[in-house]
C-alpha positions in Angstrom: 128.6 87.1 73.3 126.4 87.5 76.0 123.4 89.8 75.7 123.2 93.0 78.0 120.5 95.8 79.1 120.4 98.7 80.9 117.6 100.9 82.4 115.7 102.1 85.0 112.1 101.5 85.9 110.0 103.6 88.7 107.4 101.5 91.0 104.7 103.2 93.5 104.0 101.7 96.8 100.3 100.3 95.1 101.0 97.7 92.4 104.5 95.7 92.5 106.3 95.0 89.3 108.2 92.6 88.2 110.6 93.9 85.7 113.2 91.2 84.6 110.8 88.8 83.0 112.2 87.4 79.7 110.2 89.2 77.3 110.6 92.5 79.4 114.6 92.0 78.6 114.8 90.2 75.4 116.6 87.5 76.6 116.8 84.9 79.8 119.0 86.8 82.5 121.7 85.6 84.2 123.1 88.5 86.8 121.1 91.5 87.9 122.8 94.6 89.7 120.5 96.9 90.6 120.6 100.4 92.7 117.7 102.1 94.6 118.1 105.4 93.9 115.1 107.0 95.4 112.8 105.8 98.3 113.1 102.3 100.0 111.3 98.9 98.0 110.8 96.0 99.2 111.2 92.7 97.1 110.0 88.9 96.7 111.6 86.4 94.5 108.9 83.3 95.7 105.1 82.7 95.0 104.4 85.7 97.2 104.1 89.5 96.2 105.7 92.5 98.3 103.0 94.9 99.7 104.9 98.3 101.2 105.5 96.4 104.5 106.1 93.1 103.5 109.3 91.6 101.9 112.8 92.2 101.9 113.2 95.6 103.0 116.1 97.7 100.3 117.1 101.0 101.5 117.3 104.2 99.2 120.8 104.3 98.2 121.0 100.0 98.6 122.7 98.2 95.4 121.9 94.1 95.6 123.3 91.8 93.3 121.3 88.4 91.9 124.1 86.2 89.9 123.2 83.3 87.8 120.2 82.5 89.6 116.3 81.9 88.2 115.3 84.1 90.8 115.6 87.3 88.7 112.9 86.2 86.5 110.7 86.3 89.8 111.8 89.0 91.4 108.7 91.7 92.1 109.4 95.6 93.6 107.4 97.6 95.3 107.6 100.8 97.4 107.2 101.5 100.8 106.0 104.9 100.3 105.9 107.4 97.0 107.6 106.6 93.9 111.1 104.7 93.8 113.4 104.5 91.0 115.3 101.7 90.4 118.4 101.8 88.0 120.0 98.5 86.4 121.8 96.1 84.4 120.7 92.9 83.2 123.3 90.3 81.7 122.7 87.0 79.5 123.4 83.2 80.5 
């Protein structure tokens, strides 16, 4: 049975986080679906971290998908401006 988690986390447009690390979770992940409910983030999955206008740029109201990739254990938020909420679900290889 494959493991699963749900939550939300809320990142400022000062420090990234980086929110689907294994010990964060419980458990490797394998897919990640996530919404952007308030203000735009930004994102990184490399070496490098997003500033506010740096990265790949996810709109309020955006959903993304990451499916079966090592990426989700790298990927880092942060906001452009304010105080975003993110909402997700994390499922097990």
């Amino acid at each position: 049975m494959a493991n699963f988690y749900e939550g939300s986390f809320e990142v400022d447009a000062v420090d990234f986080v980086q929110p689907f690390q294994r010990d964060a979770v419980g458990f490797n992940p394998g897919t990640v679906y996530f919404t952007v409910e308030t203000q735009n983030v930004r994102l990184r999955y490399g070496p490098k971290s997003p500033t506010p206008t740096d990265g790949h740029l996810i709109f309020a109201g955006g959903e993304k998908v990451f499916d079966q990739s090592m990426d989700i254990l790298n990927l880092k938020f942060i906001a452009v401006t304010g105080t975003a909420t993110v909402q997700f679900t994390v499922k097990g290889r």
